[in-house]
PASEBA-1860 file (N, C-alpha, C; in nm, 3 decimals):
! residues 178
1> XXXXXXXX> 0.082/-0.120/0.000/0.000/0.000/0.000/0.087/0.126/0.000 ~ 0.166/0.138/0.089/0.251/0.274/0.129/0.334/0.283/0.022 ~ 0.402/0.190/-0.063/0.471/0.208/-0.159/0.398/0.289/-0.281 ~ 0.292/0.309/-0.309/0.213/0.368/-0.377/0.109/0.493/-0.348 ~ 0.122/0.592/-0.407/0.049/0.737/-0.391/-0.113/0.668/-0.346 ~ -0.211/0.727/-0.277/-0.324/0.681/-0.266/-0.393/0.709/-0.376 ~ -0.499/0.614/-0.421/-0.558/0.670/-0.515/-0.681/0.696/-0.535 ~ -0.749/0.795/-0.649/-0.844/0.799/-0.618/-0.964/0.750/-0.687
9> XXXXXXXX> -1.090/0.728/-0.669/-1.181/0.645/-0.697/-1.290/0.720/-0.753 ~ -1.320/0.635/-0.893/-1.460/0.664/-0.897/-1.542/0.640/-0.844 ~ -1.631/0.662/-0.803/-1.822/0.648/-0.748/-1.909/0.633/-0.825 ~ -1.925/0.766/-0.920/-2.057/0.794/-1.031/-2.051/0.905/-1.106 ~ -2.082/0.918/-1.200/-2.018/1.105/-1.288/-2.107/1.192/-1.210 ~ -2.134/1.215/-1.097/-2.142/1.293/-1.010/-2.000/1.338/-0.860 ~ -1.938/1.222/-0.880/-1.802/1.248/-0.718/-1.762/1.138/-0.747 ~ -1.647/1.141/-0.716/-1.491/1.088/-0.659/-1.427/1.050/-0.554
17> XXXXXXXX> -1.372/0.947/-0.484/-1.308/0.947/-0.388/-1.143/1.000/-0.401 ~ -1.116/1.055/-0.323/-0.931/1.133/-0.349/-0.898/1.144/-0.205 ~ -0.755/1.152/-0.186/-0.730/1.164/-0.081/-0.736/1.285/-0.007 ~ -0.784/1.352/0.137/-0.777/1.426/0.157/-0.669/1.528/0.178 ~ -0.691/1.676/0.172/-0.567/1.780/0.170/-0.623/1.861/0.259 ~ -0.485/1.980/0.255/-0.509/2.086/0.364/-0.597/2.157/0.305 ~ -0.652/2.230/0.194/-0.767/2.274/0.136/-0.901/2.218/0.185 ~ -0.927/2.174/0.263/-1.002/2.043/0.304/-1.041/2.062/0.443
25> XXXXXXXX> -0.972/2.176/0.522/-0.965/2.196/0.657/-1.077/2.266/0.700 ~ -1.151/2.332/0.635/-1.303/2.416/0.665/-1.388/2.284/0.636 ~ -1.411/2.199/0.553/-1.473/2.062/0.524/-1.497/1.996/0.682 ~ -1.383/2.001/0.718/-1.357/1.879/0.854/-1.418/1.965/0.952 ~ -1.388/2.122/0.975/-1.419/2.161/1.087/-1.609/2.145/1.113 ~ -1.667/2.202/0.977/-1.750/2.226/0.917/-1.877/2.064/0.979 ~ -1.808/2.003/0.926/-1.859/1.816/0.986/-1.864/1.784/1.094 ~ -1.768/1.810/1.185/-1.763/1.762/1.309/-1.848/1.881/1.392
33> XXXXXXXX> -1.891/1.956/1.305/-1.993/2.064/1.397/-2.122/2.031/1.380 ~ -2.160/1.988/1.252/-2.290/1.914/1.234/-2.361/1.840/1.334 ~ -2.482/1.863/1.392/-2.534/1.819/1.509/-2.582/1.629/1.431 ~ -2.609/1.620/1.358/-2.609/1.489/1.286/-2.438/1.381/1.295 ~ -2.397/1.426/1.288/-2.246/1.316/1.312/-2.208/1.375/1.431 ~ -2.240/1.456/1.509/-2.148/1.482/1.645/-2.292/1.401/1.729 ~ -2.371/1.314/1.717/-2.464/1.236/1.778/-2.387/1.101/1.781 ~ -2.273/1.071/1.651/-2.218/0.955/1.624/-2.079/0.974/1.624
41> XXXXXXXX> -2.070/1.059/1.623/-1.893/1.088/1.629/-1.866/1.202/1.694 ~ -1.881/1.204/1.856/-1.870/1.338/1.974/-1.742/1.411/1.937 ~ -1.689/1.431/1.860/-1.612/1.515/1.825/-1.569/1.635/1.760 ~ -1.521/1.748/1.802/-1.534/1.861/1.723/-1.370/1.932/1.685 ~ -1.375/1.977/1.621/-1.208/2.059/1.554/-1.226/2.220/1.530 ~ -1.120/2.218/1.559/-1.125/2.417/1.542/-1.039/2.364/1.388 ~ -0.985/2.473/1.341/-0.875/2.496/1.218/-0.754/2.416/1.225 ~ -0.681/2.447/1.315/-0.559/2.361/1.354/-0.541/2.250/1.407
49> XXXXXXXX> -0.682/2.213/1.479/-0.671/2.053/1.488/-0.729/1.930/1.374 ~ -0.795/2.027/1.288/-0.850/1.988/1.165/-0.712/1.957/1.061 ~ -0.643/2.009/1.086/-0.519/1.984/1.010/-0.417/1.847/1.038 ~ -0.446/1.888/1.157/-0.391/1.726/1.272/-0.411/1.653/1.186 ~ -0.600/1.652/1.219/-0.633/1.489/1.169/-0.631/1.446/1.042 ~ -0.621/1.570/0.892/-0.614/1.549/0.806/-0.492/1.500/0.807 ~ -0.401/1.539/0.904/-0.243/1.473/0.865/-0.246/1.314/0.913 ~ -0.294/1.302/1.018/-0.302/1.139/1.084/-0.355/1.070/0.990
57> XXXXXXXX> -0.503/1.137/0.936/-0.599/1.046/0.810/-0.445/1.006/0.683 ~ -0.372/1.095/0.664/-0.251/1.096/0.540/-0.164/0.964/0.658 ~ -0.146/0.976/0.745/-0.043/0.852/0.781/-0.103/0.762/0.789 ~ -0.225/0.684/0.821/-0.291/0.563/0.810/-0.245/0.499/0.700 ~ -0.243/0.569/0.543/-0.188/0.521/0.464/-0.077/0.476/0.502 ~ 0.026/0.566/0.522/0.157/0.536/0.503/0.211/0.417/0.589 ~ 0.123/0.423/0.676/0.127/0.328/0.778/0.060/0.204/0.736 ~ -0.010/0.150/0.664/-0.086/0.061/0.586/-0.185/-0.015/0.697
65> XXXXXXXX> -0.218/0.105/0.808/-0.316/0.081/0.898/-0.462/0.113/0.848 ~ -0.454/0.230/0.762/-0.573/0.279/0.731/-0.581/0.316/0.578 ~ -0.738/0.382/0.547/-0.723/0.438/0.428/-0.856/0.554/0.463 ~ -0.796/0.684/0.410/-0.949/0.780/0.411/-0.976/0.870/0.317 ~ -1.018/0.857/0.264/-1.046/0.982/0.144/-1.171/1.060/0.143 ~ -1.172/1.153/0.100/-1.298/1.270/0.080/-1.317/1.212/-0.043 ~ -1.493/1.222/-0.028/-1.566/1.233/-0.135/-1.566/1.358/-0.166 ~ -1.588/1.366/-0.335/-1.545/1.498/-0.363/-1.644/1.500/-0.510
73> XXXXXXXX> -1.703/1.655/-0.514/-1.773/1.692/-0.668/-1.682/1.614/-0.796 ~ -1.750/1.564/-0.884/-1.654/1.540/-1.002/-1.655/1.694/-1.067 ~ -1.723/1.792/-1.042/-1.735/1.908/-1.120/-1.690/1.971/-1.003 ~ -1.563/2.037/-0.980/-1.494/2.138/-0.874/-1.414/2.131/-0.739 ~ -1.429/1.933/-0.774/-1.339/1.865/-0.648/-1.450/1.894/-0.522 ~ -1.464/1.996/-0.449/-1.538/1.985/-0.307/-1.585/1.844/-0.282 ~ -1.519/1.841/-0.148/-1.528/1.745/-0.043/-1.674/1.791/0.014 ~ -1.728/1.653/0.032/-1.846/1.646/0.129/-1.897/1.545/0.200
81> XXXXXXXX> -1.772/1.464/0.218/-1.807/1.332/0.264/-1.649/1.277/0.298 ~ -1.649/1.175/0.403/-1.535/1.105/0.444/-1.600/0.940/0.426 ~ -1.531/0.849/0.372/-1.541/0.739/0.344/-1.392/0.684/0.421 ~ -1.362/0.609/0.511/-1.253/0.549/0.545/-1.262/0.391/0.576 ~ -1.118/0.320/0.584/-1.117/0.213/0.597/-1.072/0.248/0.780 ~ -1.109/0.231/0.887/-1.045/0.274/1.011/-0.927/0.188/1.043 ~ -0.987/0.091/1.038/-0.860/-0.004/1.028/-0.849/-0.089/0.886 ~ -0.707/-0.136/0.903/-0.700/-0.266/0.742/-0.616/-0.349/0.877
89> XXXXXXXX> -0.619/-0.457/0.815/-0.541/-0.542/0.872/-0.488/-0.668/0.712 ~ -0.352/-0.619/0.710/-0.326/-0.665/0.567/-0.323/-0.876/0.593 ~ -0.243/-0.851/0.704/-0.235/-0.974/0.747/-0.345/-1.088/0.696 ~ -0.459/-1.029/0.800/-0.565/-1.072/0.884/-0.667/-1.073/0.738 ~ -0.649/-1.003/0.606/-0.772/-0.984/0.546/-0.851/-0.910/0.528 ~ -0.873/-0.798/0.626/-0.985/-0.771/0.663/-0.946/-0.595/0.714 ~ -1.116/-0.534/0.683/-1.111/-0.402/0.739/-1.262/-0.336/0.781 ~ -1.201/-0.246/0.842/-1.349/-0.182/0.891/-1.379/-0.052/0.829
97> XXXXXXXX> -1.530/-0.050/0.779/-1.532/0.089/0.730/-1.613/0.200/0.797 ~ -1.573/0.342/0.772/-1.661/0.413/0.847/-1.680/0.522/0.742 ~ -1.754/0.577/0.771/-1.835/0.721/0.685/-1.907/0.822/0.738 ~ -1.899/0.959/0.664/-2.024/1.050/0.709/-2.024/1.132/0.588 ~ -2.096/1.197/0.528/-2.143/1.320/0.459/-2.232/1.401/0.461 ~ -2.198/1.539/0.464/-2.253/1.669/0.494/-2.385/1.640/0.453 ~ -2.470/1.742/0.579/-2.604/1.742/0.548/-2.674/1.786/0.439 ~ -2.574/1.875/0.342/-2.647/1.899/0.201/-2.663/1.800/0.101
105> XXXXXXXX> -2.565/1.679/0.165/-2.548/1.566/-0.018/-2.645/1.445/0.084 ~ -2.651/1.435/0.186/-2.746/1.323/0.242/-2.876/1.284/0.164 ~ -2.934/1.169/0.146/-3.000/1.093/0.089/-2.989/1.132/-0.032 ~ -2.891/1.145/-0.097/-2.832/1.207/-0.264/-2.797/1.074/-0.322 ~ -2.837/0.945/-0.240/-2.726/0.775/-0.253/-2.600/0.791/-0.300 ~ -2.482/0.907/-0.242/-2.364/0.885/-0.274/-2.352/0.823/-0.168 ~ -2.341/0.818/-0.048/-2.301/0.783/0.048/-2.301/0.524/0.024 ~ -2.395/0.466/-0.017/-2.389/0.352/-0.083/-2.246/0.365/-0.158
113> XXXXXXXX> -2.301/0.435/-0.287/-2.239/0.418/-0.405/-2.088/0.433/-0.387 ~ -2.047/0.519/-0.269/-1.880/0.521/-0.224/-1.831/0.435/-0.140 ~ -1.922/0.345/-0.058/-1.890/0.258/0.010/-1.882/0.132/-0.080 ~ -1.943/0.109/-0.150/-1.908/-0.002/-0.292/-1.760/0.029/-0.366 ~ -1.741/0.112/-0.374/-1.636/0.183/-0.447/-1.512/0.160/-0.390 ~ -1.531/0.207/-0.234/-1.400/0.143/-0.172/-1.389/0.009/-0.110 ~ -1.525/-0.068/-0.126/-1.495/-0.239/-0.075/-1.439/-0.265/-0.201 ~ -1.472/-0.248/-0.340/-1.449/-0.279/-0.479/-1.265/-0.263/-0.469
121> XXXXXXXX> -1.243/-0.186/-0.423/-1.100/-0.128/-0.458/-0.963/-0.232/-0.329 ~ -1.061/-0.255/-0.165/-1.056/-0.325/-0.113/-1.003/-0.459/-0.147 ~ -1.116/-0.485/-0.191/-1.117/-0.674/-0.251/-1.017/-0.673/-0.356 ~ -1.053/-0.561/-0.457/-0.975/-0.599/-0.604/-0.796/-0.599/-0.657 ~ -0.786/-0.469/-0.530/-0.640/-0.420/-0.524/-0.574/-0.467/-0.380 ~ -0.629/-0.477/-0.240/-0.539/-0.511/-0.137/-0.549/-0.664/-0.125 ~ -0.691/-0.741/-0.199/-0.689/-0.857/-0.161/-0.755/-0.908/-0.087 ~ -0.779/-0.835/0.022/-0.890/-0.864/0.147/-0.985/-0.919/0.122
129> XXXXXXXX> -0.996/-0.987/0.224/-1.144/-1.091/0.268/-1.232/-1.057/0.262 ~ -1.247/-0.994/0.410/-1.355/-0.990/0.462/-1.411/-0.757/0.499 ~ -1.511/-0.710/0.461/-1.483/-0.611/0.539/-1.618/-0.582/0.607 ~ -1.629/-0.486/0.734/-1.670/-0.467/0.861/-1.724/-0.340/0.891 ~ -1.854/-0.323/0.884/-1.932/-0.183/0.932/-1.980/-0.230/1.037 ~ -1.975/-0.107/1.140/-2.048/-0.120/1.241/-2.119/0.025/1.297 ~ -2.247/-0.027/1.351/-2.290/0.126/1.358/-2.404/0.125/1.498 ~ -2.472/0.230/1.548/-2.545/0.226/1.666/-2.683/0.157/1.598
137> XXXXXXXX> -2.750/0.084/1.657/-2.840/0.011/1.663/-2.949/0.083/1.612 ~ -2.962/0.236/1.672/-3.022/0.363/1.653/-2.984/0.424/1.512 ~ -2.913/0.451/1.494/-2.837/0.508/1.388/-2.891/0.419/1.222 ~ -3.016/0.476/1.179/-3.115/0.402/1.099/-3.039/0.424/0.966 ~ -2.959/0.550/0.975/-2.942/0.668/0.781/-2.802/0.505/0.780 ~ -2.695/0.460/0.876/-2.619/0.350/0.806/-2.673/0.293/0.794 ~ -2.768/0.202/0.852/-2.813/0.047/0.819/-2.867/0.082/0.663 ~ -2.920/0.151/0.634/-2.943/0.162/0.512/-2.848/0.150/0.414
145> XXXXXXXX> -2.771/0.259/0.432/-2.641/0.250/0.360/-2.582/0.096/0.353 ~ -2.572/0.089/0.478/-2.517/-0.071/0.446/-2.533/-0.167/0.392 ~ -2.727/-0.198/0.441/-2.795/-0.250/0.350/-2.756/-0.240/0.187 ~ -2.778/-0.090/0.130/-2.760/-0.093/-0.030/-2.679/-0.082/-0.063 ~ -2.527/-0.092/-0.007/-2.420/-0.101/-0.039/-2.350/-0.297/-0.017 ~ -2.432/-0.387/0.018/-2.438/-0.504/0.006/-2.299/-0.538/0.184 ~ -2.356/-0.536/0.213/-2.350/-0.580/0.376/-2.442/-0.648/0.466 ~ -2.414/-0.750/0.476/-2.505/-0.850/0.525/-2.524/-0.791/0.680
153> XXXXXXXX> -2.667/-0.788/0.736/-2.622/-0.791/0.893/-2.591/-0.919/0.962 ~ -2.501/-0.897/1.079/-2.464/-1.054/1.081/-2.510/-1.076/1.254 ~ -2.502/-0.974/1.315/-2.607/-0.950/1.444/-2.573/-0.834/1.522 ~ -2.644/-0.847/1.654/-2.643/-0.698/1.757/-2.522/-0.736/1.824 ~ -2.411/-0.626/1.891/-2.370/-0.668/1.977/-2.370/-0.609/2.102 ~ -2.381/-0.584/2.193/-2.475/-0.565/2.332/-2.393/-0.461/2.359 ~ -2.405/-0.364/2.430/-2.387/-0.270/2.499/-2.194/-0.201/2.448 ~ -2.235/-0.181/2.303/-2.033/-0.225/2.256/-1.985/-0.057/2.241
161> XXXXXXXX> -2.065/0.045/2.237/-2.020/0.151/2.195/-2.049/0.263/2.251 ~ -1.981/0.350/2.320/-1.990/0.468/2.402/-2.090/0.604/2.305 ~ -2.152/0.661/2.348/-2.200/0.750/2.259/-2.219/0.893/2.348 ~ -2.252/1.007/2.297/-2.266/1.104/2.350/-2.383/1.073/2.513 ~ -2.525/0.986/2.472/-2.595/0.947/2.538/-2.594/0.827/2.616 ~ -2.464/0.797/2.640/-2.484/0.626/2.670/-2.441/0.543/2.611 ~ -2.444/0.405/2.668/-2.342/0.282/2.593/-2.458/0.262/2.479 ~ -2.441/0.182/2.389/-2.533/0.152/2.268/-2.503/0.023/2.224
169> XXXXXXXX> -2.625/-0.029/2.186/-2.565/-0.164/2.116/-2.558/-0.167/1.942 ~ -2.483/-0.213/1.935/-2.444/-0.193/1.776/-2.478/-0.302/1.693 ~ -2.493/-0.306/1.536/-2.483/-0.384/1.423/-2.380/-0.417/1.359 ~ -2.332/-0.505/1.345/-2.230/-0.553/1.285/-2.279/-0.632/1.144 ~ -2.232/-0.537/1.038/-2.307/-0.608/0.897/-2.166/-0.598/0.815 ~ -2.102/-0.732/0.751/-1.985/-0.734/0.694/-2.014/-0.805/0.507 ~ -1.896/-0.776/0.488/-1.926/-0.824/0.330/-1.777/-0.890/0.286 ~ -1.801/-0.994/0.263/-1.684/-1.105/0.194/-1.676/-1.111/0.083
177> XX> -1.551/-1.149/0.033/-1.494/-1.131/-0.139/-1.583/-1.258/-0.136 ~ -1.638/-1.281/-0.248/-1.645/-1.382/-0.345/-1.583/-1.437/-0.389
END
């Protein structure tokens, strides 16, 4: 993986997956302020810590721990979405994916169509097995996604995930190479 520039992905002649940049830093702050993903992801960034994580998101690669890219306009680049692998495990097969996109492109079905895009790229180019969404039990906008992005659910698991409100039990819906 690290031996090679990240690359970036088609979706649909509407957006792109690419790797994220510092141009990109109002995007991140912008997201993590959204009262919709700070319900699922309690986290928030000023400017300069937005840069952080765009830099950590750039070492996952290099590190061949992770992979994250912005979804992005095919007409003007803008980012509006994060699609990542959180973990890879090259070894092992296998990875976990996570996502969010801004409340203007929501139910637009990019959010599917990029998660296909990077299991596709997953399976076809690292090889991997098996890969791994997991999400709050509550949290209805993934199961969908998951659902139409071909992720089997495979069951609940009890009390597995801290949330702004409390522990939560989660879904675990994965999808295997063929």
């Amino acid at each position: 993986m690290s031996r090679d520039p990240q690359p970036n992905l088609e979706v649909d002649d509407r957006s792109f997956l690419r790797p994220w940049t510092l141009d990109d830093i109002s995007v991140v702050v912008d997201a993590y302020r959204d009262p919709e993903i700070q319900r699922w992801i309690p986290y928030s960034f000023d400017a300069a810590e937005a840069e952080q994580v765009i830099g950590r998101w750039t070492d996952t690669w290099k590190s061949e721990t992770g992979a994250c890219w912005a979804i992005a306009t095919q007409s003007g680049n803008a980012a509006f979405g994060r699609f990542a692998f959180q973990t890879i495990d090259l070894i092992g097969g296998s990875a976990e994916i996570a996502y969010w996109v801004l409340p203007h492109s929501r139910g637009e079905g990019y959010a599917p169509l990029a998660a296909i895009a990077i299991c596709k790229w997953a399976f076809d180019q690292l090889g991997l097995h098996r890969l791994e969404l997991i999400h709050s039990v509550h949290n209805v906008g993934s199961c969908r996604v998951a659902s139409k992005a071909g992720f089997e659910l495979e069951g609940t698991m009890k009390s597995e995930c801290l949330f702004t409100d409390g522990w939560h039990d989660t879904h675990l819906h994965a999808r295997v190479r063929e």
